[in-house]
C-alpha positions in Angstrom: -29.9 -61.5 -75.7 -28.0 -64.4 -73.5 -31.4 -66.2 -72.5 -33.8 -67.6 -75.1 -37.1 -66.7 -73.3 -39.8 -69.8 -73.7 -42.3 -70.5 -76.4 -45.7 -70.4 -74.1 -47.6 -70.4 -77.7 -46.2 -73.6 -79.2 -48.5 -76.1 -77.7 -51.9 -73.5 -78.2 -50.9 -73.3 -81.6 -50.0 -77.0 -82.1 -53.2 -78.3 -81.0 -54.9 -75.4 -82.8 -53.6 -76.8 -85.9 -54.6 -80.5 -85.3 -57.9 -79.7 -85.0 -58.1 -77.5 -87.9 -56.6 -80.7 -90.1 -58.9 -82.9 -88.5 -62.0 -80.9 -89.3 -60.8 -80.4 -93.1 -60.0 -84.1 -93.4 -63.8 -85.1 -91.9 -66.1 -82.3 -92.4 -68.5 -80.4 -90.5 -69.7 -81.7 -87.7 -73.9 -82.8 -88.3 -76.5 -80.7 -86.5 -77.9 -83.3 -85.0 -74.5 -84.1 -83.4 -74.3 -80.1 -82.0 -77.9 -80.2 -80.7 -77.2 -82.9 -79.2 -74.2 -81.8 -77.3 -76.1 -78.7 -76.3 -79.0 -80.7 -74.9 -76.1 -82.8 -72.8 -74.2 -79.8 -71.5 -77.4 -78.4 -70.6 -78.2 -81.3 -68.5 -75.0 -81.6 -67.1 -75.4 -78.1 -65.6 -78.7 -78.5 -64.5 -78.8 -82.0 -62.5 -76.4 -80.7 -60.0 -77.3 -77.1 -59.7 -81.3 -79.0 -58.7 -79.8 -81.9 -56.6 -77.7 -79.0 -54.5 -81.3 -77.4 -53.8 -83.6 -80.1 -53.4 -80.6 -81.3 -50.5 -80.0 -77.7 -49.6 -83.8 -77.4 -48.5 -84.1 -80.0 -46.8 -81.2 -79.7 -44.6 -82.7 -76.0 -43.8 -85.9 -77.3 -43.4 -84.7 -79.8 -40.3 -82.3 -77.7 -39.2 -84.2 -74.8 -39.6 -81.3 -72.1 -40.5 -82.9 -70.4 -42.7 -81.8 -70.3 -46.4 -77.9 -71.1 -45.6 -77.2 -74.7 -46.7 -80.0 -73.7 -49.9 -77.9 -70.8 -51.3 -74.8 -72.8 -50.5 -75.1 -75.9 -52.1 -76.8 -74.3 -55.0 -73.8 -72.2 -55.9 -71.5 -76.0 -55.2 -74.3 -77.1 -58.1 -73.9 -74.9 -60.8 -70.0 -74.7 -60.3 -69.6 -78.9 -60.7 -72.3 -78.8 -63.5 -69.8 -76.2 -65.1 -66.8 -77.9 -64.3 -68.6 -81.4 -65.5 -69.6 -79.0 -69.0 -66.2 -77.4 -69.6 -64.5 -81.1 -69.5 -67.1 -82.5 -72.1 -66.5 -80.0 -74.4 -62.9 -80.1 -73.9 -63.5 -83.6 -74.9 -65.1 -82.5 -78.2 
C-alpha cells in the first residue's frame, strides 16, 4: 500500500472523451467525407505497395536474381502504405 502504482488509462480515457464531446457538439461525420477517406487510405496503401514492385522487377530483371528484390520491396510497400494509412486516420 506504500506506492501509488500509475494511471496507464488516464490519457486513453481523456482523449476518448474529447472525441466523444466533439462528435456530440458537430454531428456525424457526412458519407461523402467517409468514402472519401476510404478511397485515400486505399490509395495510400496501394501506391507504395506497386512502386516497391514495379522497382523490385526491374532490379531482378538486370540483375537477374530471381524474384529477391520483387518480394522484398513489395513487403517495404505495403508496410509504408500502412504506416502512411494508420497516421491519416490517426489524424481523423
Amino acid at each position: 500500500m506504500g506506492k501509488k502504482q500509475p494511471n496507464h488509462l488516464g490519457e486513453p480515457v481523456r482523449r476518448r472523451r474529447v472525441i466523444r464531446d466533439q462528435g456530440l457538439r458537430e454531428g456525424e461525420r457526412p458519407l461523402g467525407r467517409n468514402l472519401a477517406l476510404i478511397g485515400m487510405l486505399g490509395w495510400l496503401i496501394v501506391t507504395p505497395t506497386l512502386l516497391g514492385l514495379f522497382i523490385g522487377r526491374w532490379i531482378d530483371r538486370h540483375e537477374d536474381t530471381g524474384i529477391f528484390w520483387t518480394a522484398a520491396l513489395l513487403v517495404v510497400g505495403v508496410a509504408v502504405g500502412c504506416r502512411q494509412a494508420w497516421k491519416r486516420i490517426k489524424e481523423e
